[in-house]
Every structure is written in structure tokens, then in C-alpha cells.
C-alpha positions as a printed Julia matrix, in Angstrom:
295×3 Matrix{Float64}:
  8.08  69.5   154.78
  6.81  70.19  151.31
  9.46  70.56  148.73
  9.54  70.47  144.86
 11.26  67.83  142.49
 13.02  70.81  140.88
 14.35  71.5   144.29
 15.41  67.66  144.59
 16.79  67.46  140.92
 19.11  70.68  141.85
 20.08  68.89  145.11
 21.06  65.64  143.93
 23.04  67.12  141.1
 25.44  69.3   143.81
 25.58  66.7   145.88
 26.5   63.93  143.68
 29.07  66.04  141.47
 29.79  67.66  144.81
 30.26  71.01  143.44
 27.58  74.6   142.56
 29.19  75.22  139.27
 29.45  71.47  137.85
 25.98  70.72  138.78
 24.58  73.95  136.81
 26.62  72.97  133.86
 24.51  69.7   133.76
 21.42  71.01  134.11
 22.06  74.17  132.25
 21.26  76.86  134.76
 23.32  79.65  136.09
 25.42  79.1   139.26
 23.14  81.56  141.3
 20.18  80.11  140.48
 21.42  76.46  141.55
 22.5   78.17  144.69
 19.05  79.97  145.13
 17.14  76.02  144.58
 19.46  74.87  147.25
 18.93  77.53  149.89
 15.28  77.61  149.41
 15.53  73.75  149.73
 16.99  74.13  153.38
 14.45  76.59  154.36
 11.89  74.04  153.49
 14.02  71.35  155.69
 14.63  73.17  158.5
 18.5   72.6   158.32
 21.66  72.96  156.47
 22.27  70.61  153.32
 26.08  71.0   152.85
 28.76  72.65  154.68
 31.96  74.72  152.58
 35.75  74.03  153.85
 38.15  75.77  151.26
 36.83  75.55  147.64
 35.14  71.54  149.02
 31.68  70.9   149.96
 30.34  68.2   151.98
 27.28  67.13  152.86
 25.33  67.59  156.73
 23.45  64.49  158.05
 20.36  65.89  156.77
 21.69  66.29  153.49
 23.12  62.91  153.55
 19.73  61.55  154.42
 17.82  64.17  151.84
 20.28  62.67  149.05
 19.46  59.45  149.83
 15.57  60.04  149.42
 16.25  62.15  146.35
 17.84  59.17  144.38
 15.2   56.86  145.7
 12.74  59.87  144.3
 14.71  59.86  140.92
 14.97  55.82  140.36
 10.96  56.12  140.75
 10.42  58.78  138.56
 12.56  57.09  136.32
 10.76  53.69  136.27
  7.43  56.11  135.63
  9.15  57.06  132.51
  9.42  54.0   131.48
  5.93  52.96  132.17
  4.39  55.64  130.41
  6.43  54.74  127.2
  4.94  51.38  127.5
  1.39  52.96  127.72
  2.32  54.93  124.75
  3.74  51.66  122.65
  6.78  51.49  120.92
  8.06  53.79  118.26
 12.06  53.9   118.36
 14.71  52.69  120.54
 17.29  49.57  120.89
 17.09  46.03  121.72
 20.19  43.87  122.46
 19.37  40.08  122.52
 21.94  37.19  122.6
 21.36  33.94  120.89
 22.11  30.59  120.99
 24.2   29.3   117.99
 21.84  26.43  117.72
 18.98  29.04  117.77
 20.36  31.28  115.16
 18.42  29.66  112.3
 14.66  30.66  113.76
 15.68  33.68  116.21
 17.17  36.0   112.68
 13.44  35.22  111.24
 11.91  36.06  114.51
 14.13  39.23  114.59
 13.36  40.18  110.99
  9.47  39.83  111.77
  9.72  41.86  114.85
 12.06  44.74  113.23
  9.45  45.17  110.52
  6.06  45.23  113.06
  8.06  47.99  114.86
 10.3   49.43  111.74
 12.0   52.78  114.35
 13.85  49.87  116.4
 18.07  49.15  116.43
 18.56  45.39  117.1
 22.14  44.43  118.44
 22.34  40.8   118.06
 24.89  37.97  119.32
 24.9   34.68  117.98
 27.77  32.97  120.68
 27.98  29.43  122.66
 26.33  28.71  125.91
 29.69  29.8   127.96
 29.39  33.15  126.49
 25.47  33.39  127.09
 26.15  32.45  130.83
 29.2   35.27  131.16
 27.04  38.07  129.68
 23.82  36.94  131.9
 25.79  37.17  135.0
 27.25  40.65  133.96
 23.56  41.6   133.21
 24.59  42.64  129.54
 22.05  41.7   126.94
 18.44  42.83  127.51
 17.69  39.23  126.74
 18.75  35.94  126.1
 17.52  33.08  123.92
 18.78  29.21  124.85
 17.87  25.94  125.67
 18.74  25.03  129.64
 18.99  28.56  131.79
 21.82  28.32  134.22
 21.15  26.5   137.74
 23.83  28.73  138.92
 22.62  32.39  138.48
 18.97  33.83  139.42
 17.02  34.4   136.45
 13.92  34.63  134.92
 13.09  32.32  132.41
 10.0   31.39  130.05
  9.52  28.31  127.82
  8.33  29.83  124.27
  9.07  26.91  121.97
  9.84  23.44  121.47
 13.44  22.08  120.17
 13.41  18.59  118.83
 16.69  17.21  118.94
 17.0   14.14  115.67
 19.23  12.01  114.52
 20.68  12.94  110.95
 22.34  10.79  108.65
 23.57  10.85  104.76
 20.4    9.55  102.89
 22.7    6.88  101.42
 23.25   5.6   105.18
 22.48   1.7   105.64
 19.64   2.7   108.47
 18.51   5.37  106.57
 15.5    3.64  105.4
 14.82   1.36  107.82
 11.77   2.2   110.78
 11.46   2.3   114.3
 14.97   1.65  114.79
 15.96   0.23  118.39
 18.31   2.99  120.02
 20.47  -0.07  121.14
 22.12  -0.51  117.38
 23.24   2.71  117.91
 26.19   1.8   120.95
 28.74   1.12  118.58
 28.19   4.22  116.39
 30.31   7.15  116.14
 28.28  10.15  116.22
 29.95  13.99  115.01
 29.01  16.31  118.64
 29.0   19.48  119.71
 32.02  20.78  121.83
 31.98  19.84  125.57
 29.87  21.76  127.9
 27.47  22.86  124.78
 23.94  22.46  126.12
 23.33  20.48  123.14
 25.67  18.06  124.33
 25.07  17.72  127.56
 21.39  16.59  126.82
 22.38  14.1   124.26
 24.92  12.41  126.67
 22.17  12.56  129.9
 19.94  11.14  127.28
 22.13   7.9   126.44
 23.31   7.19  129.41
 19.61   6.96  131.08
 19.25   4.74  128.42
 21.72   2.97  129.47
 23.24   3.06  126.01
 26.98   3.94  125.28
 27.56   7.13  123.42
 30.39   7.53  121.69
 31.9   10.91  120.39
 34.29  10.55  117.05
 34.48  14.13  115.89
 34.11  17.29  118.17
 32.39  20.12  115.82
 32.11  23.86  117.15
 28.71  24.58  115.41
 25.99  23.09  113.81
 26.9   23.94  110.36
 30.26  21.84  110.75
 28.25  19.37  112.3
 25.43  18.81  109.13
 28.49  18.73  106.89
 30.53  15.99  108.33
 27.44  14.01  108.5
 26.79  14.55  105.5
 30.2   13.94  104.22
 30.09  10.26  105.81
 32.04  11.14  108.95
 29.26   9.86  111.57
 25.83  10.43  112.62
 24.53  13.61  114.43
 22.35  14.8   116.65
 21.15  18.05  116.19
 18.32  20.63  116.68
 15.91  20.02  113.95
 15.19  23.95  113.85
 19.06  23.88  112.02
 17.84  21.17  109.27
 15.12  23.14  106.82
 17.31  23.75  104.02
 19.17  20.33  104.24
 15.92  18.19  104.74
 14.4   20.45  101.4
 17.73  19.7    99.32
 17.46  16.02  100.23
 21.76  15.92  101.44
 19.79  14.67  105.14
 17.63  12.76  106.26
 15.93  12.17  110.01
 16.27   8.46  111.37
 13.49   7.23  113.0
 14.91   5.71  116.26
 12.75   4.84  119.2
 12.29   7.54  122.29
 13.49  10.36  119.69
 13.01  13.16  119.48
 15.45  13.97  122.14
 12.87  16.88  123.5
 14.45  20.12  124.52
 12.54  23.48  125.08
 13.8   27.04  123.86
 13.85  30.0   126.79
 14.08  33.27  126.9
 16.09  34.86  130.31
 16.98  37.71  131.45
 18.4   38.2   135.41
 16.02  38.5   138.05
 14.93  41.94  138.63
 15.89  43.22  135.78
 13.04  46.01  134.44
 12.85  45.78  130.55
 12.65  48.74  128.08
  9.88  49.12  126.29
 11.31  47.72  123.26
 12.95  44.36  124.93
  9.16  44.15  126.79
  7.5   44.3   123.22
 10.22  41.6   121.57
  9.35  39.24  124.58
  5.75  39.23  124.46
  6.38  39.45  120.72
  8.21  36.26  121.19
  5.77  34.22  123.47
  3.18  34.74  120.89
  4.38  34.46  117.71
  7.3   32.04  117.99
  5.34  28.84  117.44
């Protein structure tokens, strides 16, 4: 049986709009000519595609099976495309990545850098909590997805591509603010300003005290690092955040870094995206982009 792709194009067009006319308006041909595709089709097969009842068409077993072949055809074609455009390298197109808020501060630079190597490109960018980073991986949403832990509880593919040093931060006019190698025990009966439960961030910083067997204890509940570096630094407790969020307070001087024993608190950024999932050429480009230039 040798057929053309033409002939499978018109064919999976009737049969998935299930009707001559409909299909020719998508593909911009005249009615008779879809019909004439279709006909030579079955000559090629050996047996009727579709049968008519009233104004309704339906498809035969053979053309049930044909159709099923024909998208299998098209979803290969399809990934040839996008092949070739990688071959070719990127020029245009549109990248949707999701960000950690903690990973705002570096992933905007990254995302300026990139958007200037490859200038024809529309970025979409979200800058949301881990919750909301979890919801829109499991509804396969965002091309990609920058965080710290990927999520035990959907399949994904992940890839370290940076460190993230979690420090303690205190007002530079703190008693321990000076002092050296401090012993992680002084720090039980300290309040520290956190992150909101269930924040990555969080978590780690908890798992990290209590294998430590040091209490941990939470005064003020902050929904992003900003809030967080400003109630430090207004006296309300200690923090413990990623020192990727610090530059600008650590140049100014209204932070310092404590040096406590066993810190930093090391964390590692990812990028995910669900298993299986083919990348465009563009969110290909940003990745590898990403793995070597991040550092």
C-alpha cells in the first residue's frame, strides 16, 4: 500500500472534523478536491474509509485503523519539525518559565542575559511559591521550572545547575554579629523571622535543626524574602535565607552573615520540567543556556 502524506493530511482532517466541507475549509481546498484525495486514498487501501447515513459520516474499521496511523504519522512529522528548528538554531518564538520566589533575584538576570543572546524571543515569566510551582508542574503548564527540592510526588525531570547557600542574617548591630565560629547550640533559644509553612525554604531549615538536634523556634511567619530581610533588619529576629536574595543588603551594610558552625545550610537550584515532555527549541536553548552559564 503506498499512499501520500497529502492523502493522509486530507484523511485525518475529514475524519477528525468528521465532515468533506469542514475539513476543506481548514486546509483551504475545494470540497471536490478533498473528496477526490479521499477516494484515491481508498483505492490505494483496498477498502472503504467512511460510510454516509443522512448528512453524518462515520468511519469503516479500516478507516478507524488508517486514522489511527495517520495521527501517529502527524505527531512524527511534527516532532521532525521541531528537530529541524533546533538544527537551524533559534531565531523567534516563546518561552514560559516559572520561578521560585527565592530564585527571583538571579533567574530575572539569567532571563535578561538569555533574551539579549537570542533578542526574537517572548519570555512569560512567574515568580510564585513552591505550592503554585507544584500545581502548574502537574498540569504540565510552564515549559520549565526553576526551584530548590523537585516534588517526590510527580515524575519529572530534574537537573542541578547551581548552588543555594542558605545563611544566617542578622542586623549588624546584633550582639553575635561580630563574634566567630559561633556554636549552633546558642541559637535554641532564638527567635528566628521564617518563611510560610510548607515553603521549601522552610522545610530545609527545620530538617536542618532538628538533625542537629537543636530547637528551632519560629516568631514571625513572612510570605517572601523581602519581608523576611526587613524584619531582620528591623530587630524582629534572625533569618535564614538564600544568600542569592542578600547582594544589595550585604553591599549597603543593613546585613550581615553570622558565622555559625555547619552553615551554610547547602541547598541546590533545579530546573524541571515533567517527564516526557519534548521542549521547543527556545525552552531547549534557555536550559542548556542555563546549565552553562548559571554559575
Amino acid at each position: 500500500m503506498r499512499v501520500t502524506l497529502r492523502q493522509l493530511e486530507v484523511f485525518e482532517a475529514v475524519a477528525r472534523l468528521e465532515s468533506f466541507t469542514r475539513a476543506a475549509e481548514s486546509l483551504h481546498l475545494s470540497q471536490p478536491g478533498v473528496s477526490m484525495q479521499i477516494k484515491q486514498l481508498e483505492e490505494r487501501v483496498g477498502l472503504p474509509l467512511f460510510e454516509q447515513m443522512g448528512k453524518t459520516i462515520f468511519l469503516t474499521d479500516a478507516g478507524r485503523e488508517i486514522y489511527s496511523y495517520s495521527q501517529r504519522i502527524g505527531n512524527l512529522l511534527d516532532e521532525a519539525d521541531t528537530v529541524i528548528e533546533e538544527l537551524k538554531g533559534v531565531q523567534s518564538g516563546r518561552l514560559s518559565i516559572s520561578v521560585a520566589t527565592t530564585a527571583s533575584h538571579f533567574a530575572t538576570r539569567l532571563l535578561a542575559a538569555f533574551s539579549k543572546r537570542y533578542e526574537g524571543i517572548t519570555i512569560s515569566l512567574d515568580i510564585t511559591n513552591r505550592e503554585s510551582l507544584y500545581h502548574q508542574l502537574e498540569n504540565n503548564q510552564p515549559d520549565l521550572v526553576i526551584m530548590g527540592q523537585p516534588p517526590d510526588s510527580l515524575e519529572v525531570e530534574s537537573v542541578t545547575f547551581m548552588e543555594n547557600p542558605l545563611v544566617m542574617i542578622a542586623p549588624p548591630d546584633h550582639l553575635l554579629a561580630s563574634e566567630q565560629r559561633l556554636q549552633l547550640t546558642r541559637f535554641g533559644e532564638e527567635h528566628f523571622v521564617v518563611r510560610e509553612a510548607g515553603s521549601g525554604t522552610r522545610s530545609a531549615i527545620e530538617r536542618f535543626f532538628r538533625e542537629h538536634e537543636v530547637n528551632f523556634h519560629t516568631g514571625i511567619e513572612m510570605t517572601s524574602n523581602e519581608a523576611i530581610k526587613q524584619a531582620v533588619e528591623a530587630g524582629l529576629g534572625l533569618g535564614i535565607v538564600s544568600i542569592h536574595t542578600l547582594e544589595l543588603e550585604l553591599e549597603t551594610g543593613r546585613l550581615v552573615i553570622l558565622d555559625v558552625e555547619d552553615f551554610p545550610i547547602m541547598r541546590y537550584w533545579h530546573i524541571v520540567q515533567r517527564s516526557g515532555k519534548r521542549l521547543s527549541p527556545v525552552a531547549h536553548a534557555f536550559k542548556q543556556f542555563l546549565l552553562n552559564e548559571a554559575e
